[in-house]
N, C-alpha and C positions, 0 to 999 in steps of 0.2 A: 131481400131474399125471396125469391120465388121457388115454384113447386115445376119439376122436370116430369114431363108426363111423356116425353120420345126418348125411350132407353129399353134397353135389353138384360136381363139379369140371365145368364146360362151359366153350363158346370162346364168348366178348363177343361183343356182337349187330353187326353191320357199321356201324351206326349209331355205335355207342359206341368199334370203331377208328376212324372219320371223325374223328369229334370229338376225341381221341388223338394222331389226327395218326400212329396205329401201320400198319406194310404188313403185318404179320401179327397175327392174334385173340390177342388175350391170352386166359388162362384163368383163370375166374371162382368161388372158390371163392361156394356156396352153404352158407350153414349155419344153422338156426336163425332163419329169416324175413331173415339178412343177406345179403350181396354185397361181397365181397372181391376185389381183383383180385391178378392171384400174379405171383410171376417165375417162376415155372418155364417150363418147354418141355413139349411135348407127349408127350415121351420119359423123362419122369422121373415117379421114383415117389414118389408124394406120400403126408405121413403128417401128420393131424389130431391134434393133441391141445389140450385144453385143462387151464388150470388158474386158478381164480377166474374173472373176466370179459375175458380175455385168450384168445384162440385162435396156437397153437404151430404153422407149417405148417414141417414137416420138407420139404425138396426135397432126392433124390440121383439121381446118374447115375452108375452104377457104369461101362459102357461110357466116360462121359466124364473120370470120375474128376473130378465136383467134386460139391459138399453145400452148400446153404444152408437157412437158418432165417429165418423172418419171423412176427414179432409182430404182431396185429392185436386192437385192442380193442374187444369188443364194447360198450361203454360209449360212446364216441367213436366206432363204426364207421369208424375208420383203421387205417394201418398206421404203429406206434410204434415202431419198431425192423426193422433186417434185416441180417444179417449173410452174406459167400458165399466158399467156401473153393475155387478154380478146382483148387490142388495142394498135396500139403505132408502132414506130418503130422495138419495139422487136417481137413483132405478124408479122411484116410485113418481118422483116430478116425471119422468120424461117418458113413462107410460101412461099416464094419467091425462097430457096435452100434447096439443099437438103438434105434428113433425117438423112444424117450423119454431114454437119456441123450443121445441127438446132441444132442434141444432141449436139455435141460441144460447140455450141455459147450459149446457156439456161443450159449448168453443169455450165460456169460461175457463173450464176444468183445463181446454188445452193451449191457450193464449196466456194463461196464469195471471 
């Protein structure tokens, strides 16, 4: 697993919340000619990695005290998995270290 340092995180074009059906702009990972949509907030700090043709999006809010992971394959251009930790121990590992074991330690939670 490596760390993606060429990527774009923007807010979805107003066109694309209509159609959503979303009251506020999701945010859009860009990477590598793809488009990804994220759960994050606009308050959190997002960490790209990839590993094989899979992209790793770490999300944490240390302020809110939760951490989630979302899998997206570039192969499929989906999202195959996502896992979100509001409180707990498992919030507190994957703010505590860093964005490559969180992915590691929360693909548990979603590989089962």
């Amino acid at each position: 697993m490596r760390t993606v340092h060429n990527y774009r995180i923007v807010e979805e074009s107003e066109e694309s919340q209509a159609n959503a059906g979303r009251y506020h702009p999701a945010l859009v990972l860009r990477v590598h000619k793809q488009r990804f949509i994220l759960s994050a907030g606009g308050a959190d700090k997002v960490d790209v990695l990839q590993e094989g043709n899979d992209y790793y999006v770490v999300t944490r809010n240390e302020r809110l005290g939760y951490a989630g992971l979302e899998i997206f394959s570039s192969v499929k251009s989906e999202n195959t998995g996502s896992v979100f930790f509001q409180s707990g121990e498992e919030a507190e590992y994957m703010l505590s270290h860093t964005a490559i074991n969180a992915a590691k330690y929360a693909a548990i939670f979603i590989e089962g």
